[in-house]
C-alpha positions as CSV (number, residue, x, y, z in Angstrom):
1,X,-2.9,-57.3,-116.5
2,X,-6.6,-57.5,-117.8
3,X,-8.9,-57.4,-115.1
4,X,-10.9,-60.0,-114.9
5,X,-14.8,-60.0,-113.5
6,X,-17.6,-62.7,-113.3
7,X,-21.7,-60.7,-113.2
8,X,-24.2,-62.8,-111.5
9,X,-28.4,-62.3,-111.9
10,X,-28.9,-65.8,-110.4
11,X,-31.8,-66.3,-113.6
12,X,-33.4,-69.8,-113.2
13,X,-36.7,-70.3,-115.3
14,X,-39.2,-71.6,-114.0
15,X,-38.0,-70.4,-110.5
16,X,-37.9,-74.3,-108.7
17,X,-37.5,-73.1,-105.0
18,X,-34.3,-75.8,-104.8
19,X,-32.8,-75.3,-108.1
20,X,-33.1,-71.4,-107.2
21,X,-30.8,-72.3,-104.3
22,X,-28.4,-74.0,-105.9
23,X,-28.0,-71.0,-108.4
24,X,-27.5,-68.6,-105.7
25,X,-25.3,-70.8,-103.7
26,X,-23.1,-71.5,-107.0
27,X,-22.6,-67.8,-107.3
28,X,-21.2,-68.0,-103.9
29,X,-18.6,-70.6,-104.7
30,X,-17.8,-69.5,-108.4
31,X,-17.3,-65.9,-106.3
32,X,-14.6,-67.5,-103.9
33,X,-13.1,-69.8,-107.1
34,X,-12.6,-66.6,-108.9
35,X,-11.1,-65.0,-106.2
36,X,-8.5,-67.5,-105.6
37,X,-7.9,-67.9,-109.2
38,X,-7.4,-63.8,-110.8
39,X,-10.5,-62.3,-110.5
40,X,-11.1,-59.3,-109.0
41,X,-14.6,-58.1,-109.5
42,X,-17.8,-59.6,-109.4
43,X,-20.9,-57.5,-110.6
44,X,-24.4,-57.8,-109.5
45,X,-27.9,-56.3,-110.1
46,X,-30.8,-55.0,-109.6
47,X,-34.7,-56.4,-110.7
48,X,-38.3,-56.8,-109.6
49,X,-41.0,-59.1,-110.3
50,X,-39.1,-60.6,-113.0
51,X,-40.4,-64.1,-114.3
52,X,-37.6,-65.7,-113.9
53,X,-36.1,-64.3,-110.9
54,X,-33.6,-61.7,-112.5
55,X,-32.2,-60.3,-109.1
56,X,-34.2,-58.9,-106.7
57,X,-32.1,-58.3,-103.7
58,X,-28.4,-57.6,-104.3
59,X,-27.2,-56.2,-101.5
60,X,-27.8,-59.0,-99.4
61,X,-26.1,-61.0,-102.4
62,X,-23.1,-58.6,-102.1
63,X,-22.7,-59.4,-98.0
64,X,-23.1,-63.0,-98.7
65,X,-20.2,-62.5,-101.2
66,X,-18.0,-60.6,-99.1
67,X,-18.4,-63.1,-96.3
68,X,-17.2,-65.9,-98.4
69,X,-14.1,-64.0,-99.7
70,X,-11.0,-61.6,-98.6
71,X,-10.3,-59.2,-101.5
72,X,-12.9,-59.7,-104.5
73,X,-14.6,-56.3,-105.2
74,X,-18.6,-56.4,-105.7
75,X,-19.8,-53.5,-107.9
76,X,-24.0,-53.2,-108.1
77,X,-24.8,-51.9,-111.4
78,X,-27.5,-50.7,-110.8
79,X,-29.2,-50.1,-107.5
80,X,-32.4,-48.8,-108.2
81,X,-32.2,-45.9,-105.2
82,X,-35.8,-44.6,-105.8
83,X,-37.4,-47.8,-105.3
84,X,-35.9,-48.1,-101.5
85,X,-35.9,-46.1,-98.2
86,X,-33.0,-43.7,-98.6
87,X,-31.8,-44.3,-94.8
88,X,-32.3,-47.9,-94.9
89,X,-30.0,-48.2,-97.9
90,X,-27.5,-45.6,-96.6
91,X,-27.2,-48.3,-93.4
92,X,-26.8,-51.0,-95.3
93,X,-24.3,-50.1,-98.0
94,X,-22.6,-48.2,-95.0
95,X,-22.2,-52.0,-93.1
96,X,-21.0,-53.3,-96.7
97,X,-18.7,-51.4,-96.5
98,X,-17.3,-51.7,-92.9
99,X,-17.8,-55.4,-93.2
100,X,-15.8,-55.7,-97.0
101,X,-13.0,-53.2,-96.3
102,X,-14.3,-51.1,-99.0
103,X,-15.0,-53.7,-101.7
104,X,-18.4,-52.4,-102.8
105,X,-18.6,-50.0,-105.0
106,X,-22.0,-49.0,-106.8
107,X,-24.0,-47.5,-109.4
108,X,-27.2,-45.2,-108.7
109,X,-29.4,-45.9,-111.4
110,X,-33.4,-44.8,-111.6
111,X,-34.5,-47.8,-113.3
112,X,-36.4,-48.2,-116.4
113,X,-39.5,-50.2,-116.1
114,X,-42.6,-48.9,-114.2
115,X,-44.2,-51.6,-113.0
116,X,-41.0,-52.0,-110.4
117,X,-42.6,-48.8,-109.3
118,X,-46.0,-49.6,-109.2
119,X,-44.9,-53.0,-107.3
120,X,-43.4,-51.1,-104.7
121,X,-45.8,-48.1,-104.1
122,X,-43.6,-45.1,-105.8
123,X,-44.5,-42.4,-108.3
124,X,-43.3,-43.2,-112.0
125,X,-44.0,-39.6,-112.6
126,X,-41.9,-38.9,-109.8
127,X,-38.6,-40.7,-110.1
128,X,-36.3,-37.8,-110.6
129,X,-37.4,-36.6,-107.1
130,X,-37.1,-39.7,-106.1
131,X,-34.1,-40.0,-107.1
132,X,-32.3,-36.5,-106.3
133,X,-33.8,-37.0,-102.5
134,X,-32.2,-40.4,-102.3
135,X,-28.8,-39.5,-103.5
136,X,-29.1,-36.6,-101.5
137,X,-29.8,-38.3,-98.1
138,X,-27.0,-41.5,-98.4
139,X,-24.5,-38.7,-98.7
140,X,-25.1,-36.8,-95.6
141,X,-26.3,-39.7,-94.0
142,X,-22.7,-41.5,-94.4
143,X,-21.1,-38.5,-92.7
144,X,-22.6,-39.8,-89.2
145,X,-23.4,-35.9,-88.6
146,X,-27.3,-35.6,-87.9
147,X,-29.2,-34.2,-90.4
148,X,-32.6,-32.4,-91.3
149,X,-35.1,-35.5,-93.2
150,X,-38.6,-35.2,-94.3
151,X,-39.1,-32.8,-91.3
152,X,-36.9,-34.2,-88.6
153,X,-33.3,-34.8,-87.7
154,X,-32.1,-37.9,-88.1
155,X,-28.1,-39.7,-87.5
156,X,-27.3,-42.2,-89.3
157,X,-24.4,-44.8,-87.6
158,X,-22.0,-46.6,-88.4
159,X,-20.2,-44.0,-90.6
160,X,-19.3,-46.1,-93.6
161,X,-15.3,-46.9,-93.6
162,X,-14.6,-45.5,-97.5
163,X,-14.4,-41.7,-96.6
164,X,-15.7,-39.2,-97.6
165,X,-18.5,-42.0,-98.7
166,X,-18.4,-45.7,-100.0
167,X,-17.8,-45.5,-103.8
168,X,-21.5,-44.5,-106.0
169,X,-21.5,-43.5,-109.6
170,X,-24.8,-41.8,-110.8
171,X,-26.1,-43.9,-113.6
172,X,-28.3,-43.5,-117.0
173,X,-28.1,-41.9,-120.8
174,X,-29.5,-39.1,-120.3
175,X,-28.9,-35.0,-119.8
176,X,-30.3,-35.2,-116.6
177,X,-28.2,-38.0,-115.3
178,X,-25.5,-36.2,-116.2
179,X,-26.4,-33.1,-114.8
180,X,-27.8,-34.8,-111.3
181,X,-23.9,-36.2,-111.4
182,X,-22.3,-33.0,-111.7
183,X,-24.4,-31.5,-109.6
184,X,-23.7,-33.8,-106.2
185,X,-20.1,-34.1,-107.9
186,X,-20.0,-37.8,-108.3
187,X,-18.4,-39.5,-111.2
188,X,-20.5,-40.5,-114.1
189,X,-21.1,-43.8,-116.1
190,X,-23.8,-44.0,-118.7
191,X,-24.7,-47.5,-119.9
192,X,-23.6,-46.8,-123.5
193,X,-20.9,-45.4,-125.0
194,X,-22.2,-42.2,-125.8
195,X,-19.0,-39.8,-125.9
196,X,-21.3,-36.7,-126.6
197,X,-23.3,-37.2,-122.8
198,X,-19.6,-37.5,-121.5
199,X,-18.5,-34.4,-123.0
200,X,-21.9,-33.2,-121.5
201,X,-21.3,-34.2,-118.1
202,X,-17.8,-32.2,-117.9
203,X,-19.4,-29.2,-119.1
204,X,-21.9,-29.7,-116.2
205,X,-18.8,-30.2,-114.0
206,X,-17.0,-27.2,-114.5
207,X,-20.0,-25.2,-114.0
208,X,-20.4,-26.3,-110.6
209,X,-16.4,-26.5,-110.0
210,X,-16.3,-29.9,-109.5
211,X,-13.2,-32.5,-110.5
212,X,-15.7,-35.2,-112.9
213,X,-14.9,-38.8,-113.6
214,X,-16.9,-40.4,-116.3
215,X,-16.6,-44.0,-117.3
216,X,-19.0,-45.6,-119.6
217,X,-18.6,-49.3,-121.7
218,X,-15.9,-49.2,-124.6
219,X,-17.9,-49.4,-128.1
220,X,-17.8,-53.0,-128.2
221,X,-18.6,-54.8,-125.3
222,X,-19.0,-58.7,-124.9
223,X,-20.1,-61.0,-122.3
224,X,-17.2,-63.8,-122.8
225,X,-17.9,-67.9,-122.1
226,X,-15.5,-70.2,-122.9
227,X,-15.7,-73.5,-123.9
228,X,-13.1,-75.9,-126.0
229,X,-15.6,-76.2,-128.9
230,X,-17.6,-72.9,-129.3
231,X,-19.5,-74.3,-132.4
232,X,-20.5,-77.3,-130.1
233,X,-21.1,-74.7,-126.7
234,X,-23.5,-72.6,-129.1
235,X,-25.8,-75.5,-130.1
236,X,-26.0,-76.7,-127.1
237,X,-26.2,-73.5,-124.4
238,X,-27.2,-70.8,-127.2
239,X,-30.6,-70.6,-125.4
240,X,-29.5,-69.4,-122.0
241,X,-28.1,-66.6,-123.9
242,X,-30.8,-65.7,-125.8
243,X,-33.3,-66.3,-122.9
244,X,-31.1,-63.5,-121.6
245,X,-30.9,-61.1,-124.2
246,X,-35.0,-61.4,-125.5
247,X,-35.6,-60.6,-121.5
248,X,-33.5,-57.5,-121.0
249,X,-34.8,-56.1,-124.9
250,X,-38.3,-56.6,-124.1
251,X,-37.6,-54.4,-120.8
252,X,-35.9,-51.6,-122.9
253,X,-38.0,-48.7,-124.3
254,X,-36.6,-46.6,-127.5
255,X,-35.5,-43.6,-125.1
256,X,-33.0,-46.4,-123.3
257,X,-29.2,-47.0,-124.5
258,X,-27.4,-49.7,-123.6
259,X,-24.0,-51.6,-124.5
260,X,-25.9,-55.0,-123.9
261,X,-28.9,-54.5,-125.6
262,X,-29.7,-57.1,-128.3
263,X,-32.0,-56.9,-131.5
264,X,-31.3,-60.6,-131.7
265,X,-34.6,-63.0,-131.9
266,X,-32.7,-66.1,-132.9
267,X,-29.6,-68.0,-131.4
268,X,-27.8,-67.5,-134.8
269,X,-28.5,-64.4,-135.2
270,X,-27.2,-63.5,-131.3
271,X,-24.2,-65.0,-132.1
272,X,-23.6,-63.4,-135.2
273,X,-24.5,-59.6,-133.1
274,X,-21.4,-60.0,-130.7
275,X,-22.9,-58.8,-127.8
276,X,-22.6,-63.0,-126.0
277,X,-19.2,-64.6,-127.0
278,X,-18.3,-68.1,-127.1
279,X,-14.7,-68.7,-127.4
280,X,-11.7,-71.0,-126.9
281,X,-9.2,-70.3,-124.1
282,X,-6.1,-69.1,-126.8
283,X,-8.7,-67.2,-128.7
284,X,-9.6,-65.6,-125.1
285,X,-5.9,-64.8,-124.5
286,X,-5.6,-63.0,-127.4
287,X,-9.3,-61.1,-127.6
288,X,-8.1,-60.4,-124.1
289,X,-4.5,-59.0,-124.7
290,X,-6.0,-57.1,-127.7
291,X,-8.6,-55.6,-125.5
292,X,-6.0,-54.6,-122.4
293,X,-7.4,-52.8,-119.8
294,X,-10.5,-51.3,-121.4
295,X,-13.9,-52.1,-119.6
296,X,-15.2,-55.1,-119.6
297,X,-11.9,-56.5,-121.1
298,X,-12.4,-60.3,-119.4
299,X,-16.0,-60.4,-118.6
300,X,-17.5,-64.0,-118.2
301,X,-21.2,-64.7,-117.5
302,X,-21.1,-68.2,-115.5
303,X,-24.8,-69.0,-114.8
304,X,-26.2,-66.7,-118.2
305,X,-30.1,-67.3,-118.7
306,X,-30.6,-70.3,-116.3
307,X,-27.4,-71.9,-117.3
308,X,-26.3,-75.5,-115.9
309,X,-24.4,-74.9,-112.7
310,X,-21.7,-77.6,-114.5
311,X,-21.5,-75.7,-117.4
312,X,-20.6,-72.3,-115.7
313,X,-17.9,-73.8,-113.8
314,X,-16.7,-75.1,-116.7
315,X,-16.6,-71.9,-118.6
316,X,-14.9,-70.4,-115.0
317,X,-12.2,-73.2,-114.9
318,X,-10.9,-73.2,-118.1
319,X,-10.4,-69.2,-118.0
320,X,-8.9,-69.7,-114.4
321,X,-6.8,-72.4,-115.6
322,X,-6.0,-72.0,-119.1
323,X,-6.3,-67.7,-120.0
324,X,-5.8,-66.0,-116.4
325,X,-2.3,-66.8,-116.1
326,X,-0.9,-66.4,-119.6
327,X,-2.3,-62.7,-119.1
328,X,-0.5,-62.0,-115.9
């Protein structure tokens, strides 16, 4: 069966303190909709200072989820370790997990745009460090042993119920991602499809004699809406998308690769890229079915760009109701 996932950012322009709530408390709903009706992941993420809200706090997102639902699986992609205390996170993932049975899983990612660092009082210079500490002290802090920390000895409780650790991937697209992977032997997943860092990352693997796991975006990845007319849904919702895609491209610098990244400055020419789909529930069977189990296979994007709340559940209805089941 094609798995099935729904990513949230809760993006509302203009950031209306009771239209912001509404978004947020839709994602809740649409979270235990999708749940009830096939779908088994729901990603979230990770942003500061955005404009338009993009995201800011994910992990309290991710608790509200899992205390809404019984056996959807929340995946952050990407926490942005350096920018938190690395015990405070360590304790909260750890009472994710306890609290979802091992739903969350998540991606360790260093971030890309400095002024999150500036905003929260860390080094740009410094991220790597950053970084490596972090990493470093969620997985001896999730072993509930005490532990030597910036000069003392510190425990960190409750030990998390995933053993040996709640499930983190080491993000990013380049060598040193790769290597900092290898190196605390966690699996691997770039944001690209960049088969030449994967090779990479197994090389770095066997030389410290650890079993890698690298999974990155297939070649071609879409975010999937679907609507009865898709020529109608494009002239009429075509903005959210691109509100979307102009956002995350003007964040990107040239040393950044990523499956989602969009050249697009024009609704027409967005649509024409690939990267947002707008399709009919049999064209969504079959894209699907052709697609099988490969990342990203049946990935919809309710509330893309500010979206109506109506018209997300639409889009999440008809795939519950009319694509879901014919690809059981």
């Amino acid at each position: 069966m094609v798995m099935a996932m729904m990513r949230f950012n809760q993006v509302q322009p203009g950031l209306e303190p009771k239209e912001m709530a509404s978004r947020y408390q839709a994602t809740l709903d649409l979270a235990e909709y999708g749940e009830k009706h096939g779908f088994s992941m729901v990603t979230l993420e990770e942003h500061h200072g955005a404009p338009d809200g993009w995201s800011p706090s994910p992990l309290i997102t991710a608790g509200a989820i899992f205390g809404r639902t019984k056996t959807i699986a929340v995946n952050l992609s990407a926490l942005l370790v350096p920018l938190h205390d690395p015990l405070r996170i360590a304790e909260d993932i750890a009472v994710l997990d306890l609290l979802s049975g091992g739903r969350f899983t998540f991606i360790a990612g260093a971030g890309y745009r400095p002024s999150e660092y500036a905003a929260h009082g860390k080094s740009w210079a410094d991220r790597g460090k950053l970084m490596d500490e972090a990493v470093d002290t969620m997985l001896k802090a999730w072993t509930g042993e005490p532990f030597s920390y910036r000069g003392t000895t510190v425990q960190v409780t409750p030990r998390p119920l995933t053993q040996p650790h709640p499930t983190m991937l080491v993000g990013g697209t380049a060598k040193v991602s790769a290597r900092r992977a290898a190196r605390f032997g966690l699996p691997f997943m770039p944001a690209a499809n960049m088969p030449e860092l994967e090779a990479y990352y197994y090389e770095q693997c066997k030389e410290h004699g650890v079993q890698g796991f690298c999974m990155m975006p297939p070649e071609h990845m879409a975010h999937v809406h679907v609507a009865e007319d898709p020529d109608k849904a494009w002239a009429e919702l075509g903005r959210y998308f691109l509100h979307e895609a102009t956002t995350y491209a003007n964040w990107q610098t040239p040393d950044i690769r990523s499956a989602v990244h969009s050249h697009a400055t024009t609704v027409d020419e967005l649509r024409a890229e690939g990267i947002y789909t707008i399709v009919t529930p049999d064209d969504c069977v079959e894209k699907s079915r052709a697609a099988g189990d490969a990342f990203g296979g049946l990935a919809l994007h309710p509330l893309v760009g500010g979206m109506p709340i109506d018209e997300g559940w639409r889009s999440v209805t008809l795939c519950a109701e009319q694509v879901i089941p014919k690809l059981a």
